[in-house]
N, C-alpha and C positions, 0 to 999 in steps of 0.2 A: 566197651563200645561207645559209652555213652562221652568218657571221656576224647575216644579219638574223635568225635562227631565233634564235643565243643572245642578244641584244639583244630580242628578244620575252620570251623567255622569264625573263630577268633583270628588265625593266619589269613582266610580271607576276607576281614575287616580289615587288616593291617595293611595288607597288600592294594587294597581300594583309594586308601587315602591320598596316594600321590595323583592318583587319576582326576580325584574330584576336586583337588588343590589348582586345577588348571582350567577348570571352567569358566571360561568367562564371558558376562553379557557382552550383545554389540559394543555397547558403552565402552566398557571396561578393554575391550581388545582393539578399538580403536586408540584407547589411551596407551596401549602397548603395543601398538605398532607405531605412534609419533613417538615413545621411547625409543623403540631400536631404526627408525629414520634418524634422528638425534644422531644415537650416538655411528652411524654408518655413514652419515656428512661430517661428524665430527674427527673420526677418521681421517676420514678424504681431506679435511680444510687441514689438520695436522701433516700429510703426509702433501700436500700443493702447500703449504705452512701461506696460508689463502683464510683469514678467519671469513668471508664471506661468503664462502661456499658454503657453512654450516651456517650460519645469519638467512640468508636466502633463501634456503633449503628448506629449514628449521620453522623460520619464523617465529623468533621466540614473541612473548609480552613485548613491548616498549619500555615496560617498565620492571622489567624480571632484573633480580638480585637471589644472591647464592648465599652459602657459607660454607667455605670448610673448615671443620670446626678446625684445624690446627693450626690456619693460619687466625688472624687475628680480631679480622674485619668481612666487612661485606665485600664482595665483589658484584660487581655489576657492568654493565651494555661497557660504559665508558671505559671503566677499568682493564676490563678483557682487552678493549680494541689498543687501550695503549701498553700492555703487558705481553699480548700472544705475542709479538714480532722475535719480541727479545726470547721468550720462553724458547721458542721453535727453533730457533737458532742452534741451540741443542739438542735438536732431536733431529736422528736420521730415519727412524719408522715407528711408526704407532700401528697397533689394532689393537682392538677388543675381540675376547674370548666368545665372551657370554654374559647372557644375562638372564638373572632367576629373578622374576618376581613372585614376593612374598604378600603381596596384597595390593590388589586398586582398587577405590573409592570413588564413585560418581554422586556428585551432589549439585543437581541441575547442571550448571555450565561451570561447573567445579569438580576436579578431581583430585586423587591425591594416590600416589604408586610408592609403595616402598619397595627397594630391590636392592640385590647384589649386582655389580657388574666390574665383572673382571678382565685386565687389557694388561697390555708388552708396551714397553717403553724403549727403543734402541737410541741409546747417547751416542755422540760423535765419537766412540771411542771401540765401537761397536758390543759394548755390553747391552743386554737385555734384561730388565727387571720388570717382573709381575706385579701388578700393584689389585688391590681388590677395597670398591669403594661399599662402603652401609650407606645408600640413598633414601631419601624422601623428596621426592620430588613433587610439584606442584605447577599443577594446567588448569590454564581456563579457556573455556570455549567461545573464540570469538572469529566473528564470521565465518562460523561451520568449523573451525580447524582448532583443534587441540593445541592452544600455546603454551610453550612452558614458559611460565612466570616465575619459576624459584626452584630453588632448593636445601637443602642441610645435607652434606657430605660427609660422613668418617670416612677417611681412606686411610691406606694403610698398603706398605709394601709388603706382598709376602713372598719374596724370594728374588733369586735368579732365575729368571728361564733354562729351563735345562732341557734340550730337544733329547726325546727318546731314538732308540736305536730301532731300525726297523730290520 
């Protein structure tokens, strides 16, 4: 008896944890929902291949800079705006899946989200590959609104899109 009682009661600890992994202060789900504003202009500026609908929308820093780490260098405001045209050119749809965040961090007008977020790439050839980025993102709070000022990107393709059968 005594055994199926702590066998219960250790399954539901287990079963708890996902629940309470999603709790999050005002703070903190403000800074997650200018994440998925992000990346749902950033869609749209991809799919109008328009970088100023996500600029606009977004409102990043003035002074926000990235990195993924595979390519080599910083990217930044300038770089994007003379890089998207040509990127886009090659793409006929984008969206994102989803996104799982693994932790956000408020510190005053500072925050910091680390997430997964996973999205479809359609080339002009109409393939589709899955790509899935390891983020750290970085916001600061200026004039009430969450800017994103930076990031550190892993990304990484993992796969073809393959549409299940219904």
């Amino acid at each position: 008896m005594r055994l199926s009682l702590l066998t219960v009661l250790i399954l539901c600890f287990f079963l708890s944890l996902p629940l309470t992994a999603q709790n999050w202060t005002a703070e903190e789900q403000e800074v997650l929902d200018q994440i998925k504003k992000g990346w749902t202009f950033w869609e749209k500026a991809v799919q109008a291949k328009d970088l100023n609908l996500w600029i606009d929308n977004m409102q990043p820093a003035d002074d926000w800079s990235g990195w993924w780490t595979s390519d080599g260098g910083l990217w930044t405001h300038e770089k994007e705006e003379r890089l998207f045209d040509k990127w886009v050119e090659n793409v006929n749809d984008y969206y994102w899946e989803g996104l799982q965040p693994l932790s956000i961090k408020v510190y005053d007008d500072f925050a910091l989200a680390y997430f997964y977020a996973t999205y479809n790439i359609e080339d002009k050839t109409g393939k589709v590959t899955r790509y899935e980025d390891k983020r750290l993102e970085v916001y600061r709070k200026i004039d009430g609104i969450w800017r994103w000022t930076g990031a550190m990107v892993a990304g990484n393709q993992i796969g073809d899109f393959v549409e299940l059968e219904q």
